[in-house]
N, C-alpha and C positions, 0 to 999 in steps of 0.2 A: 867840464862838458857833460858832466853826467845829468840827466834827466831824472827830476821826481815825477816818480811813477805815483802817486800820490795825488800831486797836484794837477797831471793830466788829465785820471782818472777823473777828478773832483770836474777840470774845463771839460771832458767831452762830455759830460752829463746835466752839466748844469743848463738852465735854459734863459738864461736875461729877461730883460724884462719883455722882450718882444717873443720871445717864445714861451712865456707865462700866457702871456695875453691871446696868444696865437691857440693857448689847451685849453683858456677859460671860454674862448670863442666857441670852439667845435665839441665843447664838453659830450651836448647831448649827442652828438655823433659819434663820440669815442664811448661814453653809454653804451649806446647801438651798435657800435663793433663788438661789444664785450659780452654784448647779450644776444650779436649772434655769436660768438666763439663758442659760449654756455649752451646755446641751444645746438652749436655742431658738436660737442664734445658730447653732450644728454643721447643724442643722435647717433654716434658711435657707438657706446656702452649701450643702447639699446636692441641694435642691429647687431651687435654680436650675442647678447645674452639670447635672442630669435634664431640667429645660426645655431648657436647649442645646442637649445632646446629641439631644433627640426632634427640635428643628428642624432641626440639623445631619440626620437621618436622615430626616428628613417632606422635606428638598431632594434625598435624594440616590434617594428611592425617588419621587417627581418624575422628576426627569433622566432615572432607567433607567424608569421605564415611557415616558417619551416617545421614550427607543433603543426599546424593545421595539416601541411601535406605527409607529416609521419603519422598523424592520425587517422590520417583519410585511408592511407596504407594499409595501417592495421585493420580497420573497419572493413576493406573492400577484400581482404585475406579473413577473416572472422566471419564474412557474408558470404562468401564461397559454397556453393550447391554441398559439394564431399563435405565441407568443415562443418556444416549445418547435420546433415546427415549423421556422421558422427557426435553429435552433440543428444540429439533426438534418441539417438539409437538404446541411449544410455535410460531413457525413459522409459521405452519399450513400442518407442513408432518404427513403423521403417516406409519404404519407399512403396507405394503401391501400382502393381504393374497392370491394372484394370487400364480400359481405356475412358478419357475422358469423357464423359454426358451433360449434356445440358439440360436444366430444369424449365419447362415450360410452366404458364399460367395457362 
């Protein structure tokens, strides 16, 4: 009673001659299935190497705005009335306490 596993294998794959006839019939629409499998699979690997790349670019435009807002930091600490002052001082200006005038023509 034992079953070749063998020769089932071999029947449930085989196709007679009416399912020969039935693949050579629809050839070009099994073509067409295959070439779109190829075109959704191109389509996958595409759409995710695009995912990447946006996350690679969504860290790296991260990072430089967080340079830009430490830098803006330092800039608006370094442009400071006192910190200029001090800076000047060292050259031999200082703050003159005259008041403002306007130059006419």
């Amino acid at each position: 009673m034992a079953v070749d596993t063998k020769s089932s294998i071999k029947q449930f794959f085989s196709l007679g001659q009416a399912g020969t006839d039935w693949v050579l019939a629809n050839l070009t629409y099994l073509f067409f299935l295959v070439f779109l499998v190829l075109i959704y699979i191109a389509n996958a690997h595409y759409s995710e190497s695009k995912i990447r790349k946006i996350h690679l670019l969504t860290n790296e435009v991260n990072e430089l705005r967080f340079e830009y807002m430490s830098l803006r930091s330092q800039i608006m600490y370094e442009t400071k009335q006192s910190k200029i002052a001090a800076q000047v001082k060292e050259l031999g200006l200082q703050r003159s306490d005259d008041k403002v005038f306007v130059i006419e023509d």
